[in-house]
N, C-alpha and C positions, 0 to 999 in steps of 0.2 A: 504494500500500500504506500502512497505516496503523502511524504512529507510538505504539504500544500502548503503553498503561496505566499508564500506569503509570511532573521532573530537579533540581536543588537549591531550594532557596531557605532561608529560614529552617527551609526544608522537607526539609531530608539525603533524607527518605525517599520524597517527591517523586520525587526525582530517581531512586532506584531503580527507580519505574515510570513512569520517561519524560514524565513531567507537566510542560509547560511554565507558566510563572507569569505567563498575562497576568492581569490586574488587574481585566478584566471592568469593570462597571459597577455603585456602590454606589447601592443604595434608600434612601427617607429612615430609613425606619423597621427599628429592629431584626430579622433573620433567625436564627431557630434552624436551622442548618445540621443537626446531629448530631438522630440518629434513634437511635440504639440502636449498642450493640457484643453480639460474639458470637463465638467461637473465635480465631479468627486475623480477623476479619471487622468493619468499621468500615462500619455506613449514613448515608451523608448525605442531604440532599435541596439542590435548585437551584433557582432562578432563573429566571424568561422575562423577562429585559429586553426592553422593545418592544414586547411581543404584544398588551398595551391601546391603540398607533397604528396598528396593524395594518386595511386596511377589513374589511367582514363577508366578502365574496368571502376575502380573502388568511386573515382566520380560518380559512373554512371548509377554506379547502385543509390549513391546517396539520391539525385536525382529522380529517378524510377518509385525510388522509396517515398521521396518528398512528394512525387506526383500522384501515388497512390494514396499515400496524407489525407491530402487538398480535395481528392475527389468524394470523398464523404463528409467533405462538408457540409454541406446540406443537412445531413443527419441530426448533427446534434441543435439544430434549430427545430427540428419538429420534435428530437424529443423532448427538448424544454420545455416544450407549449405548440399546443395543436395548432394554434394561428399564428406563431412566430412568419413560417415563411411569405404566405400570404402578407403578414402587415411587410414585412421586409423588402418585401419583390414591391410594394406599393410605394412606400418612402423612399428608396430608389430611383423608380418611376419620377416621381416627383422631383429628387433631388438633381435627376441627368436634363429632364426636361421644362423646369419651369424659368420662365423668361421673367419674371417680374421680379418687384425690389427685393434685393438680396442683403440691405443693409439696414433693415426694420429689426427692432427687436424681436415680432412674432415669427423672423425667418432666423435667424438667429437659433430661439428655444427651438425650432423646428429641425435644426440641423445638430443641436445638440443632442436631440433627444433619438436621430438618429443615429449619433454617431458612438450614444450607451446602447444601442443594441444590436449594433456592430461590435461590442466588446464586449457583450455581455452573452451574444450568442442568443438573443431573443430581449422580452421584453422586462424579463424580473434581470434583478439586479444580480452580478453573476456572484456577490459575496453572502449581500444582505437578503437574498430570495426575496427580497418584496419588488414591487412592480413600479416600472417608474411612472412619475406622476408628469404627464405634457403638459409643459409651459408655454403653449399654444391652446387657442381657443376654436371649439368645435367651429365656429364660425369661419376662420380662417383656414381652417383644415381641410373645410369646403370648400372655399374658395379655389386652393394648391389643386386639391382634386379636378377641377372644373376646368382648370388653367391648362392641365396638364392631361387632361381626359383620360383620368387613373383609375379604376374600379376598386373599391374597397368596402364593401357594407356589411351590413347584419353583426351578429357577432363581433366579428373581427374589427370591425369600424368601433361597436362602441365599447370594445373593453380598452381600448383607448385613453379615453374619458370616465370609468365607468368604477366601481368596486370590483367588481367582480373579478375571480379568480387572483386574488391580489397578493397570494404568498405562493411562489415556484414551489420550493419545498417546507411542508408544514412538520414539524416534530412534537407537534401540542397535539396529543391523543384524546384530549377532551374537543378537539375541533377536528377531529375524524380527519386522521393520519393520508387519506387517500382523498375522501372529499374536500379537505383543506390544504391542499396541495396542487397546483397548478400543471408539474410536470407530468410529459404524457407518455407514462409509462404503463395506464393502467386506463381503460374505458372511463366513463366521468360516473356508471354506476353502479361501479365496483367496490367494497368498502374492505376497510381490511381483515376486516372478520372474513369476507369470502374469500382474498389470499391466505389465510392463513389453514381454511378450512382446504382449500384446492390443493396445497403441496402440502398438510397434511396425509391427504390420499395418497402422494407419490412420492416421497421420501422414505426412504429404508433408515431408521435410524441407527440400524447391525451393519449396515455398508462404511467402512472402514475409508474407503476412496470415493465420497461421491463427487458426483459432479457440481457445477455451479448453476441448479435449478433455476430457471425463468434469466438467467442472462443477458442473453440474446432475443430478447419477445417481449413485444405488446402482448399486455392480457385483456381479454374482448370477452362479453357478455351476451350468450343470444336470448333469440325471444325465448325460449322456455327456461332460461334460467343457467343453462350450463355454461362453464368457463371454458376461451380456448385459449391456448398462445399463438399470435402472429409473429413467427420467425421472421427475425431479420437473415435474411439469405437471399441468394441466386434464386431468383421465381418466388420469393417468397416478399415479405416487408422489406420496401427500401432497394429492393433488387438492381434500379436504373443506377443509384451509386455503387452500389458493392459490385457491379460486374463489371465499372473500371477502376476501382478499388483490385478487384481478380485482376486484370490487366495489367494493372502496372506493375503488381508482383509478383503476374508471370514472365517478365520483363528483366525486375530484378532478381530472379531464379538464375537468369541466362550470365549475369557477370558477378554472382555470390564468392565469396572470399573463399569459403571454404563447401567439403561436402554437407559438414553438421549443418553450414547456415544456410545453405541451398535444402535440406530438408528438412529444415523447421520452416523453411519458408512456402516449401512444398505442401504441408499438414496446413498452413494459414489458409493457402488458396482451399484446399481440399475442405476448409470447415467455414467458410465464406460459401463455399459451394452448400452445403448440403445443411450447413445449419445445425451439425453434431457435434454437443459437447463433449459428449468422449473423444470425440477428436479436437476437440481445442484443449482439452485437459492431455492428451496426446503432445501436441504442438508444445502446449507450456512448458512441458518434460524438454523436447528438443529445445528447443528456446534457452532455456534455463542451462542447457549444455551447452551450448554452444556459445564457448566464451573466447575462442581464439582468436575473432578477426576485428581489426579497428574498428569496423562500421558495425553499429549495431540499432534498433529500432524498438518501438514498442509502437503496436496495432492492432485495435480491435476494440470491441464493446467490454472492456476492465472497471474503472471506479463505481463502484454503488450509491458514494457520498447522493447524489441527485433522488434515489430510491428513497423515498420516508419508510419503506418495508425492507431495503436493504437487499434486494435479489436485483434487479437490472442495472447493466452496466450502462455507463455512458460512451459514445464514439471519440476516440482520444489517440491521437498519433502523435512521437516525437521520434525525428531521426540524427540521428548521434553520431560521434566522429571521438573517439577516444583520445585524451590527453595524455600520454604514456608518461610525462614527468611525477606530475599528481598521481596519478592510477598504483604507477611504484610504491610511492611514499606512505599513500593510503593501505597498501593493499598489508599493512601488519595486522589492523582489526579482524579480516577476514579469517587472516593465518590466525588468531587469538580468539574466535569466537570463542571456543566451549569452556577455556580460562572466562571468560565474562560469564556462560552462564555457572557454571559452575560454582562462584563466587557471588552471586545475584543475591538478595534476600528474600530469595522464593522459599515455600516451600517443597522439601525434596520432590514429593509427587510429582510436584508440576514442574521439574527442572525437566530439560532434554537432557539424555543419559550421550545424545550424540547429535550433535548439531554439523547440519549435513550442507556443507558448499554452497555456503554467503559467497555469491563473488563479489565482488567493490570496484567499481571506474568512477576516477570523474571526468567525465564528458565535457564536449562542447556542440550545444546543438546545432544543426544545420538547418531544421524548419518543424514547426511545429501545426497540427490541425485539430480542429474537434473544440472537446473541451478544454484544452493543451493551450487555445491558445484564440484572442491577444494575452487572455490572465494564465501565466504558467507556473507551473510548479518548480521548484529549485532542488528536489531529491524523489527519486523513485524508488520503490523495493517492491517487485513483482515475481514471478505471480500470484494472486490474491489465495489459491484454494490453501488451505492448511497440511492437507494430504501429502500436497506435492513436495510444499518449503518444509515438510520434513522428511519424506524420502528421498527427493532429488535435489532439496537445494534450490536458491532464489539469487537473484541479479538484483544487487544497488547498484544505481550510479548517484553523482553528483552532478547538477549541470553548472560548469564549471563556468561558461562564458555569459550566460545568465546572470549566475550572482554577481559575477564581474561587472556588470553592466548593471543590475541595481547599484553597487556599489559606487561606481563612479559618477552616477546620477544623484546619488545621496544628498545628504547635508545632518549637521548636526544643530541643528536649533531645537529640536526636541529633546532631543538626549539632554540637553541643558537645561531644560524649563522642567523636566520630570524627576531630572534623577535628583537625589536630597542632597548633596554637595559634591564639593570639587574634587576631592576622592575619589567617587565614585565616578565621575565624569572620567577622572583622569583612567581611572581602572579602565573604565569599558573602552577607552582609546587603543589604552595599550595590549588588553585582551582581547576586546570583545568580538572582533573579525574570526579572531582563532577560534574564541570559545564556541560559536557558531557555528563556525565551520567542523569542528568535535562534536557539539551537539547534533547534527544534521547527520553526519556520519553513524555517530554511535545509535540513534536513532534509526535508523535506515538498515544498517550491516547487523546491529545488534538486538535492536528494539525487536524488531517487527519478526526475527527470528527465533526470537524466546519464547519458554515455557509451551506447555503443552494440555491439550484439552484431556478429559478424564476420560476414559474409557467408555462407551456407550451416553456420552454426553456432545448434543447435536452440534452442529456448527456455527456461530455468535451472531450468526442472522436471523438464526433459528430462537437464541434461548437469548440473545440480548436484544433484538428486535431492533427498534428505532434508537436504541443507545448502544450498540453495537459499533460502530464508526466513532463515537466521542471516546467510548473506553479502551479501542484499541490504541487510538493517537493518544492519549493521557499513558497509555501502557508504556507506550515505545520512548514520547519525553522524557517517561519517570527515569526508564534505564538509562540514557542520556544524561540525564541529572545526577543518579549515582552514580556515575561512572567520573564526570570529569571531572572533579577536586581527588580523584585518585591516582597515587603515583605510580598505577600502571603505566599510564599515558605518557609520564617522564621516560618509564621505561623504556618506552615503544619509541622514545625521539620525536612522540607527537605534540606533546606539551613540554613546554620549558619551567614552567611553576605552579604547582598541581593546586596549593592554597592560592594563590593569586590566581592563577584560570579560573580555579571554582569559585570564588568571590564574585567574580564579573560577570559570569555565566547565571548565578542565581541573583544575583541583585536584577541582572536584565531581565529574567524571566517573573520575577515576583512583580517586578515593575509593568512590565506589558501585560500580566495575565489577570492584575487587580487596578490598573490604570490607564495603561496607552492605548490598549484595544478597543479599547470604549471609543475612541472617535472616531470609530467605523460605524457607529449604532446613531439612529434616530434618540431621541431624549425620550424615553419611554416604553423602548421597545426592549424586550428579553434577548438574550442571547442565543441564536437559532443554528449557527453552523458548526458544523462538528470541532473545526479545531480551536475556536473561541472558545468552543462551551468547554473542551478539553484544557483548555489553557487558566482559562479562571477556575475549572473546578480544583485544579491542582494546587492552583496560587491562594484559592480562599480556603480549600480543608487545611493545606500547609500552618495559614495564619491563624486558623479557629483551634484548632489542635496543639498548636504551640502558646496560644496565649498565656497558659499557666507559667509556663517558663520564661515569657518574652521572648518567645525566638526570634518574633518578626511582630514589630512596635510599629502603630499608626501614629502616626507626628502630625502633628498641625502646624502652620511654621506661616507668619503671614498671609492667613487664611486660604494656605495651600497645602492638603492634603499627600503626602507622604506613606509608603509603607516601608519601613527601613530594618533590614536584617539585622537583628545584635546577636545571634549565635548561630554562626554558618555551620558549625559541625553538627549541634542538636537538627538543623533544618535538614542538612543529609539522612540521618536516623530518620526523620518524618517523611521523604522523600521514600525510603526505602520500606517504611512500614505500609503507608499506601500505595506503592508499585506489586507490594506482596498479597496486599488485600483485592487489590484490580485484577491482578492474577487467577486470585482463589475465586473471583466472580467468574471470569472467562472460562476457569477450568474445569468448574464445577456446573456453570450455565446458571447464577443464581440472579433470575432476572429483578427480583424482589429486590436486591441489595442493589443491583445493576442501578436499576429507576430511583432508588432514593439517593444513591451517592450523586448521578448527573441533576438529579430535581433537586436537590439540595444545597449542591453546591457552583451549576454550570449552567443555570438556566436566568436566575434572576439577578437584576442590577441594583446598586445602592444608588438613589435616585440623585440625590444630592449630591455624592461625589462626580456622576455621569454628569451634571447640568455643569460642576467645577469644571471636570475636565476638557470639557466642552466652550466653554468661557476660555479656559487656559490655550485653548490648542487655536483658538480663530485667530491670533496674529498671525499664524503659517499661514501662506499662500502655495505651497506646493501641494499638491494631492495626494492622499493616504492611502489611495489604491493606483498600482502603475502596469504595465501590461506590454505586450512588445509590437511591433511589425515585425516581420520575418523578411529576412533578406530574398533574394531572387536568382533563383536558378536556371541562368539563360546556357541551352546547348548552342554551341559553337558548332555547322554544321559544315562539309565541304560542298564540292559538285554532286556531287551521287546522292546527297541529304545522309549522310555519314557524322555522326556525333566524333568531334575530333577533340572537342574540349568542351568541361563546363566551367561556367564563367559566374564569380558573385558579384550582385548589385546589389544598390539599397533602392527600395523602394523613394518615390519624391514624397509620399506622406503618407498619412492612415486612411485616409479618404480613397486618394487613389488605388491602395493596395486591397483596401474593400472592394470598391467598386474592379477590378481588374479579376478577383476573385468570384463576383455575382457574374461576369463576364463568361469565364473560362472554366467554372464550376458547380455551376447551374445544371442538377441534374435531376431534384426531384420536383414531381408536380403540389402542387400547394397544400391538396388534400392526401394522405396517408392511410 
């Protein structure tokens, strides 16, 4: 599972979205990172270190790979929302062909409000799951329409303007987990009693290896009541993209590095074809093997996070280019897993007796599609099934040129207004890139490969349900947080100062998970996405649990609210007491304990210090969410149309490279 989006460095805000700070690899020559800002919304562009040593074969594949990316784009617009494409293919419309004043404010909000759902992959907000609200008036929106002789009505026209359907993904079980939920994963009168009832029936709970039920599928309701799944597959849902999704990576089969990557690439087409997850659970196995060639990829219907039920994946492609300098350095964790768990504050039962080939890269991406991407992730650890990552073994990477490029776009005027003095400031300068970059790691290599389900006890989708995804991201930070004020790390030449790293590392996360993430939230609203709700439930049981001791003291200091660590070693013990407790939920399925640890401690806001921090944080003018363009992969062709080179550009802006996208990627019809 992927360490999403979104951890300190001179970066306070970094670190809100989980952004570890490796340092990437600097060019001779000056790089304009920033693209444009926009709402709440900051575009960057990156980097391919590498891809000019690359030979023409390992080009083409990354290319091939890229193109198979892009061609499912479309996908993850309907499944966020049934009228995503429709409103999108309209506001386009509008935007290529209207002639009139383009320098009113009502064209303005008009072009902003296209240009979040161009980043957000539809109409709900891609962090905050709510819906954005148009700073245009229905009046004028008929106007564009009229002007532009664009069709858009019924539905689709007024949830616009309208309530309805107004949270993407709902995790409030009292507001019916399916009907309070906008993404379209699931017919609209489906509830989740009848999910849970439907793969009751077809779950073998004695199956030792199951597959990842409902993955790959819409679930559809006929007139007499019974459930079916609409595969996504060849002749099946979504078929027009995936059968040049198939293409392209029957393509890059033809110049694959190796045999293992040419036949895991083989089982991808093969399960894109037919829509079997025995064969993707197949594929993962090869996938997950196949660690020898530079180019590597991730493709297919993976993250659940979008699921309020936890079973369908979202469409998500990233294609990678290995940093062999980083990848070396890194790669001691991997050689060290079963010393970490071994050493964990689990208990025995739940320890792995044999933790089986974490491999570890950090990358540098070459293009990103899907969910992936403008908002991306900065650490992967795949594949999801549990079965696998303990018989065969799982793939972290790092994306190496990512965090480089939030980094260099950065600033520190947060880190200054939040953290409690100069100390601390000064700490997270001098650590906090590192410590990030170890938390992300340990996280990713080690987290997400630890401990073990109980025997005859179902898989965390099953027995944690809708807090499944918050308690595994709280699982993997926890170990992450044990781990780095530990002088393994000196050992390993990964850390230079086990108490000084760890100081930095938890001051930044108490600080983000009970302060700086809150300026992502509306004044009012709960905390609804997985790794928020994972981030404060850590940081507020930490504080409520240590109070007796003062581990971690709330200060008031000219009417600005503080939470300040006075005993980092007791806060590691409490670190390690709830990673063991998280554990014994997952291992055991104890969905009871599950729902009161996240309802208790990861759901609700202190209203007062949210409205402070809120007051505190509007001098910034940079934006709290940022997201990339993807560079461009133009083939160099001869006389004969022969690929003789591929060539990177930057796109001239976000706009452009949307619209060049709706252009050249335009594959599904509006309705699904």
């Amino acid at each position: 599972m992927k360490n999403t989006f979104f951890y300190t460095g001179a970066l306070c805000l970094l670190f809100a979205f989980g952004v570890s700070c490796n340092a990437g690899k600097e060019t001779d020559s000056p790089f304009d990172y920033q693209v444009e800002q926009f709402a709440d919304i900051k575009i960057l562009r990156y980097q391919v270190p590498g891809f000019e040593s690359l030979t023409l074969d390992q080009k083409k594949l990354v290319y091939y790979l890229s193109e198979a990316g892009m061609s499912g784009r479309d996908i993850i617009y309907d499944q966020n929302y049934r009228h995503n494409l429709r409103i999108r293919r309209a506001l386009e419309t509008i935007y290529q062909t209207y002639e009139g004043d383009k320098t009113s404010d009502a064209w303005k909000a008009f072009e902003t409000y296209l240009k979040r759902v161009w980043f957000a992959n539809g109409i709900h907000h891609h962090y905050a799951n709510d819906k954005f609200i148009a700073g245009f008036s229905k009046d004028y929106f008929d106007e564009l329409l009229k002007a532009t002789q664009t069709e858009l009505s019924g539905e689709a026209y007024e949830v616009i303007f309208n309530q309805a359907d107004s949270k993407k993904v709902n995790l409030d079980p009292s507001k019916g987990l399916l009907r309070g939920s906008a993404v379209n994963f699931y017919a609209p009168d489906i509830t989740a009693e009848d999910v849970d009832a439907f793969y009751a029936a077809k779950i073998d709970q004695t199956d030792d290896t199951p597959v990842e039920y409902g993955l790959n599928s819409k679930l559809v309701k006929h007139a007499d009541g019974s459930l079916e799944e609409k595969v996504w597959k060849v002749g099946g849902m979504y078929s027009a993209s995936i059968e040049k999704i198939v293409y392209w990576l029957e393509k890059a089969v033809t110049v694959a590095e190796n045999d293992q990557q040419a036949a895991a690439l083989k089982l991808l087409v093969r399960y894109y074809q037919t829509g079997d997850l025995d064969t993707w659970d197949e594929y993962n196995i090869a996938w997950a093997g196949s660690t020898d060639g530079d180019i590597d990829y991730i493709n297919g219907f993976i993250e659940v996070y979008n699921d309020p039920k936890a079973y369908r994946g979202y469409y998500e492609t990233i294609v990678q280019i290995k940093d062999f300098e980083m990848s070396a350095k890194m790669a001691v964790l991997s050689e060290n897993a079963q010393w970490f768990e071994d050493n964990a504050p689990l208990m025995a039962a739940h320890k792995k007796k044999n933790v089986v080939g974490v491999s570890y890269k950090t990358v540098n991406v070459a293009a990103e599609a899907g969910g992936t991407s403008p908002s991306t992730p900065i650490g992967v650890n795949l594949p999801n099934n549990n079965w696998i990552r303990q018989q065969h073994g799982s793939k972290s990477v790092s994306l190496g040129n990512i965090i480089h490029a939030y980094n260099s776009a950065g600033g520190s005027g947060r880190l200054q207004e939040f953290a409690f003095d100069k100390a601390e400031v000064e700490a997270e300068r001098k650590y906090g890139q590192l410590a990030d970059k170890l938390h992300t790691s340990l996280h990713e290599v080690i987290g997400h490969a630890s401990g073990q389900i109980n025997p005859g006890v179902g898989q965390p989708k099953e027995t944690m349900k809708n807090y499944a995804s918050t308690l595994e991201e709280a699982r993997a930070d926890l170990v992450g947080l044990y781990y780095l004020p530990s002088e393994k790390l000196v050992e390993m030449e990964l850390s230079p100062d086990a108490e000084g790293l760890g100081k930095a590392a938890y001051d930044g996360y108490i600080r983000n998970g009970l302060i700086t993430q809150l300026i992502r939230l509306n004044l009012g609203d709960d905390v609804e996405e997985a790794h928020m709700r994972n981030r404060q439930l850590v940081a507020a049981w930490a504080y409520e649990k240590g109070q007796k001791d003062n581990v971690i003291e709330k200060v008031i200091r000219d009417q600005k609210t503080y939470f300040v660590i006075r005993d980092y070693t007791k806060l590691r013990v409490l670190f390690g007491e709830l990673l063991r407790e998280i554990q014994r939920i997952k291992s055991e399925g104890d969905f009871d304990a599950a729902r009161d640890l996240v309802e208790n401690y990861g759901v609700k806001v202190d209203q007062d210090i949210h409205r402070e921090v809120l007051e505190r944080d509007s001098q910034f003018t940079s934006a709290p969410y940022s997201g990339f363009v993807n560079p461009l992969l133009v083939p160099v062709k001869d006389a004969e149309g022969n690929i003789i080179d591929i060539q990177v550009e930057q796109p001239a802006g976000f706009a452009e490279q949307m619209l060049d996208y709706a252009k050249r990627y335009t594959t599904l019809p509006v309705v699904n």
